[in-house]
C-alpha positions in Angstrom: 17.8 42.4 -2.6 14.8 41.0 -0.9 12.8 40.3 -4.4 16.3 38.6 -4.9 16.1 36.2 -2.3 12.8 35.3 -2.2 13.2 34.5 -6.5 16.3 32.1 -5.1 14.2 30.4 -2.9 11.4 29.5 -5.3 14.3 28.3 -7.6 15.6 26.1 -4.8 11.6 24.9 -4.0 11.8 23.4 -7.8 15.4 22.2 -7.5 14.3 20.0 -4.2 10.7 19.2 -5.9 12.6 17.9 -8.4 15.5 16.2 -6.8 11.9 14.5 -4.4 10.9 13.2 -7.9 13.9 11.1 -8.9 14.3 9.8 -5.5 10.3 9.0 -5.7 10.4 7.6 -9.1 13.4 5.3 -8.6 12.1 3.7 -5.5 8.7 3.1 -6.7 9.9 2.2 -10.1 12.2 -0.1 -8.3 9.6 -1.9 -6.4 6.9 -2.0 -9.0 9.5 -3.3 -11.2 9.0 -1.3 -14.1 8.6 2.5 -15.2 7.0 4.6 -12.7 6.5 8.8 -13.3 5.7 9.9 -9.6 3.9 12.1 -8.4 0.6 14.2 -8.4 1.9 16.2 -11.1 2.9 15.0 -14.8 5.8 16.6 -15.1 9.1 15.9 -12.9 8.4 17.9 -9.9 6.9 16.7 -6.5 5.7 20.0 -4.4 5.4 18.0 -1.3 9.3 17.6 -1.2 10.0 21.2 -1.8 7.3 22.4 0.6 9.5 19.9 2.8 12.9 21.2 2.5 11.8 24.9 2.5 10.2 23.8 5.9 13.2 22.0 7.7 15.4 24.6 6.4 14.1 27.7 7.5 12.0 26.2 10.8 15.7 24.6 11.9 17.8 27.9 11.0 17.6 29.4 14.6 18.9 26.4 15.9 22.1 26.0 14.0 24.8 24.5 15.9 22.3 21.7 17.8 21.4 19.3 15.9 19.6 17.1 17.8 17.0 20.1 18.1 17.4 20.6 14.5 16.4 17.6 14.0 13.4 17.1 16.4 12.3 20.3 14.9 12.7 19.9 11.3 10.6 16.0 11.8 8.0 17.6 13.9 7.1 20.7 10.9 7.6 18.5 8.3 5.3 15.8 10.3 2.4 18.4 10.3 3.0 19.6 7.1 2.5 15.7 5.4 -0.4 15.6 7.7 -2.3 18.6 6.7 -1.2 18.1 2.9 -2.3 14.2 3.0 -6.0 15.2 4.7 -6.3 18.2 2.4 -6.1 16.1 -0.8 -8.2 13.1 0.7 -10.7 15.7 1.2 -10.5 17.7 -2.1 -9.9 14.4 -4.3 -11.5 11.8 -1.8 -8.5 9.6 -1.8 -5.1 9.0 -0.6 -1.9 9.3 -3.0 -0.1 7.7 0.0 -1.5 6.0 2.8 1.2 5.2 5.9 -2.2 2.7 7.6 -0.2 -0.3 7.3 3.0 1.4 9.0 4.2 0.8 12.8 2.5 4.1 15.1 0.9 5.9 12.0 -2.2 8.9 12.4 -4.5 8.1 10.6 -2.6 7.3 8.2 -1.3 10.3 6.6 1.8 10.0 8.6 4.0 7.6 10.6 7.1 7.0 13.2 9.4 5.9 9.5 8.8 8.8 7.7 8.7 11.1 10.4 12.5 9.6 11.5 13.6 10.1 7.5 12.3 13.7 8.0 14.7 14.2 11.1 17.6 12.5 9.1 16.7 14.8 5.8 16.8 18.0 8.0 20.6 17.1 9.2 21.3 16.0 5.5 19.9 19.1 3.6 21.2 21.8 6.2 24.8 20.1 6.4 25.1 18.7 2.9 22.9 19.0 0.4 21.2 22.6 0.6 25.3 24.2 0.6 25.7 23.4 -2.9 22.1 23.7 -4.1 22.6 27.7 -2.6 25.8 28.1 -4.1 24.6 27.1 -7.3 21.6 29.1 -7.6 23.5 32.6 -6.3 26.1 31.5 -9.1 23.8 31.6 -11.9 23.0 35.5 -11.7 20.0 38.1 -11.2 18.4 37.3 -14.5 18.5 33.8 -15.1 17.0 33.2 -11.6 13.8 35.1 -12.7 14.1 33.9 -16.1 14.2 30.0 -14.7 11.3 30.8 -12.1 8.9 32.5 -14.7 9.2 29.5 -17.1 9.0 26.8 -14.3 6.2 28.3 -12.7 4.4 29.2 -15.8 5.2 25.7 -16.7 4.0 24.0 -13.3 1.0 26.0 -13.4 -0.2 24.5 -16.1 0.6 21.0 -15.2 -1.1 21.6 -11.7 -4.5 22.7 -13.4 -4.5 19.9 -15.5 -3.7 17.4 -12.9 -5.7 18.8 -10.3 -9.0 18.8 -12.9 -8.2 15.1 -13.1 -8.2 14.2 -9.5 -11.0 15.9 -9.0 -12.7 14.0 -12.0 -11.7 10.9 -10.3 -13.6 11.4 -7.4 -16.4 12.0 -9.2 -15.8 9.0 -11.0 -15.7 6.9 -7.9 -19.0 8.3 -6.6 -20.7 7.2 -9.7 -19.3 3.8 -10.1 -19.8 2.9 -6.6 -23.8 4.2 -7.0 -24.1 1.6 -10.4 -22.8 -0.8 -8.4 -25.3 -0.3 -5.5 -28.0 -0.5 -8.2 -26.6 -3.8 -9.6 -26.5 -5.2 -6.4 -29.6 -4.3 -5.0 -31.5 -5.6 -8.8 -29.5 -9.0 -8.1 -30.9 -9.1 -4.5 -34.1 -8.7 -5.8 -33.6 -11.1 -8.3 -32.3 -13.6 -5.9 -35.2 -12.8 -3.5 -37.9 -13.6 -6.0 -36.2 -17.1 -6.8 -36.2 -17.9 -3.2 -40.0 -17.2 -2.6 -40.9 -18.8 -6.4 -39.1 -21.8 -4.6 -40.7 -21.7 -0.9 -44.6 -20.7 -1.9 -45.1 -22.6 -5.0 -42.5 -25.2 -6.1 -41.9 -26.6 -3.0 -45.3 -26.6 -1.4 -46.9 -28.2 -4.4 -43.8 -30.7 -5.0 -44.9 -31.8 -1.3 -48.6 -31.9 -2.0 -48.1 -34.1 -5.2 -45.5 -36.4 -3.0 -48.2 -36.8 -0.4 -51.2 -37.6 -2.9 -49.2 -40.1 -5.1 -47.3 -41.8 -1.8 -51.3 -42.0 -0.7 -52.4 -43.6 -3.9 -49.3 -46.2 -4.2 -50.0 -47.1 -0.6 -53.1 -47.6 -1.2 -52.6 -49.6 -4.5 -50.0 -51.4 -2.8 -52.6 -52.7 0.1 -54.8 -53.9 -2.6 -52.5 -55.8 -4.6 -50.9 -57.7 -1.7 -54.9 -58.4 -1.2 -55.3 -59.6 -4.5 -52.5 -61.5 -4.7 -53.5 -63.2 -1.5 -56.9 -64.1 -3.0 -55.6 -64.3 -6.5 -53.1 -67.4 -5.1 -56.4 -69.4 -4.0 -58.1 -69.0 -7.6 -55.8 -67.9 -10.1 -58.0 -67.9 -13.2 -61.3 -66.1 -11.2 -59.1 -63.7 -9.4 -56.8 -62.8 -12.1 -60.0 -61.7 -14.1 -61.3 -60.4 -11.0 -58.0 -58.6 -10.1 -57.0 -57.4 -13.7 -60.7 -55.5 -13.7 -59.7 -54.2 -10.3 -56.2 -53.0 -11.2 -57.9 -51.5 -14.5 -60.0 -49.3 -12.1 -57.6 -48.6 -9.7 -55.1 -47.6 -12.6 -57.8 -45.4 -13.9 -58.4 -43.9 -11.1 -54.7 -43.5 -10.0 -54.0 -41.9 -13.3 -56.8 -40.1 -13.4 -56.5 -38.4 -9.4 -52.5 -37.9 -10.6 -53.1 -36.2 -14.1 -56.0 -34.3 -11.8 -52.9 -33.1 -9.4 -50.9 -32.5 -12.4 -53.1 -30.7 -14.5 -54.1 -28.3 -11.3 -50.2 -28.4 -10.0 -49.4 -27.2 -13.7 -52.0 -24.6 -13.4 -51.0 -23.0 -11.0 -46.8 -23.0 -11.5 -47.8 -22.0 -14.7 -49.9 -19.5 -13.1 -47.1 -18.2 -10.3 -44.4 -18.4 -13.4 -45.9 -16.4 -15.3 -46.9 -13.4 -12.8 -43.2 -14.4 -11.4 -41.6 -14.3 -15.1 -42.9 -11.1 -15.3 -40.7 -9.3 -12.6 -38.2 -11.8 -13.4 -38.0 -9.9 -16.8 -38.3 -6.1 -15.5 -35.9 -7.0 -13.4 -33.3 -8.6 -15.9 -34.4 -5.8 -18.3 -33.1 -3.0 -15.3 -30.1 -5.4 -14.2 -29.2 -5.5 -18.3 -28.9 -1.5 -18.6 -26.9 -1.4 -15.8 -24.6 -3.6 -17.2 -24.5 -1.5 -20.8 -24.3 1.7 -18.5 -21.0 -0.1 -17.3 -19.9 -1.3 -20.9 -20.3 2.7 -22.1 -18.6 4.0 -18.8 -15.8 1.5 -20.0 -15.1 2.8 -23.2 -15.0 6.5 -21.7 -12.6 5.3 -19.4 -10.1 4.0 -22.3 -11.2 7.2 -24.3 -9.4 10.5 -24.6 -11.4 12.3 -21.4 -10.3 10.6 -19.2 -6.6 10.1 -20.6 -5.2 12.3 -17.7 -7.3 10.0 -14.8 -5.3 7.0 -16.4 -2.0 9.1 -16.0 -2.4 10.1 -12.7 -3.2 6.5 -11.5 0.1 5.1 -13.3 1.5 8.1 -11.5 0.5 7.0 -8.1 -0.2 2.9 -8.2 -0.6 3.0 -4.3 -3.7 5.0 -4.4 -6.1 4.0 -1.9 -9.8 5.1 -1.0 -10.9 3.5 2.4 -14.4 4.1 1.7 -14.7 1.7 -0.9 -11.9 0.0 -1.5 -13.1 -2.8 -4.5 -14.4 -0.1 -6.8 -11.6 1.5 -6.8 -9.9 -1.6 -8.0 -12.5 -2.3 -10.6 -12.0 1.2 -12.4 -8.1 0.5 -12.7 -8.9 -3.2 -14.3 -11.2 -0.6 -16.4 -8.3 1.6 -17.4 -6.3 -1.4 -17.8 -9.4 -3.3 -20.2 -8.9 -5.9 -17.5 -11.3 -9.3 -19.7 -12.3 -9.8 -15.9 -14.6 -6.6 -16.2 -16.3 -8.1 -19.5 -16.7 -11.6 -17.4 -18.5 -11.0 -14.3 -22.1 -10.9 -15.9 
């Protein structure tokens, strides 16, 4: 009679994981505004909502009759139980399959005051009205097809949870990789950026202020002398002008040749900084370039068989969140989804 019992109640733990599942894929569905299969699991069963009702149901039994205790009772075990179940998982899979953060007087955000209050309210509703019928159903149905039903559901759910549970914990390891490519992309691009900067204030700029000095020094100096010339060239025009023109000669000489002297050691050396600069430019480009083809590659495993059941159990749960990172987790679902942005930010 006991072995009886207990195979009843593991039917009635499916029947409420699967009654959890259409009320969770209807909403979500509803507010993603297309198709949604909840849950951890691929098939139609969420355990969190038959852990639930088994909880409310058996925690509230000895106090039948009051149902406000019922009720504080049933929110308060189901509370802890969506607690330790949410910081379980986050710690097993490294991220959250619901996250309450955003929600008025959450913890931490694996529970808060709404869905503890719906907890309450489902504790009335399943002792009152909903569980009656589930019971009567299950007793009706006989000995044998009780254990039949439980052996190929659990056999079945077994299954389902090894697969699923392989590819959480392949996500997380996918998340500590991406997010250590993209520290190494962003350090090479610091680097990168670093180099410019000092190209610019050591070399470019100092010489760019030399040359400006020199040439502002020689056109001063050329200007003096031709306002001079011009003052004495006005007295005698013909003596000066071949006077001046012989002067202007050798001060254009001498200009050009002091300014192709600046150049030609101004050259020199950029020429001398580029290319000991160009060469870490290149090593650097050269790393920065792998990273991006070790991207490309992780890319097309994404979108490959392996990590078919990853892809599943994001579509599965679209408001999965990890608070360590939060951008790289958005960049390997525009990944999964072979978002052109990915292809574009090079």
């Amino acid at each position: 009679m006991q072995r009886e019992l207990i195979a009843q109640w593991v039917l009635c733990f499916y029947i409420y994981c699967f009654a959890g599942w259409i009320w969770e894929t209807c909403y979500v569905s509803v507010c993603e505004r297309k198709f949604v299969n909840r849950g951890f699991m691929k098939g139609p069963l969420l355990p969190i909502y038959g852990s639930g009702a088994l909880c409310v149901l058996l925690v509230s039994e000895p106090f039948r009759g009051n149902w406000v205790l019922m009720a504080l009772v049933g929110m308060l075990a189901a509370t802890i139980l969506e607690y330790v179940t949410g910081a379980v998982m986050e710690a097993l899979f490294r991220v959250r399959y619901w996250d309450y953060s955003t929600q008025f007087l959450n913890i931490n955000g694996y529970v808060c005051l709404k869905s503890t209050l719906c907890w309450g309210v489902m504790t009335l509703a399943a002792v009152y009205v909903i569980h009656p019928p589930i019971a009567a159903f299950v007793e009706s149905l006989g000995k044998i097809w009780v254990y039949r039903l439980d052996a190929i559901i659990t056999l079945v759910s077994v299954a389902d949870f090894s697969t699923s549970f392989k590819a959480a914990r392949d996500f997380g390891s996918l998340l500590i990789w991406a997010e250590k490519l993209k520290e190494e992309m962003r350090g090479i691009q610091v680097g990168l950026e670093e180099l410019t900067q000092d190209l610019k204030e050591r070399v470019v700029e100092p010489f760019q202020e030399k040359t400006g000095r020199t040439m502002e020094a020689f056109q001063e100096k050329t200007g003096r002398t031709m306002e001079a010339f011009q003052e004495k060239t006005s007295r005698t025009v013909e003596a000066f002008q071949e006077k001046t023109g012989r002067t202007m000669e050798a001060f254009q000489e001498k200009t050009g040749r002091t300014v192709e002297a600046f150049q030609e050691k101004t050259g020199r050396t950029v020429e001398a900084f580029q290319e000991k600069t160009g060469r870490t430019v290149e090593v650097l480009q050269e790393e920065l370039g792998k990273l991006y083809n070790r991207k490309d590659a992780m890319q097309e495993v994404l979108r490959s068989g392996y990590y078919r059941g990853v892809n599943g159990l994001l579509k599965r749960n679209p408001g999965t969140v990890w608070k360590r990172n939060p951008e790289i987790l958005d960049e390997i679902k525009k990944m999964f989804r072979g978002d052109p942005e990915q292809n574009g930010d090079k």
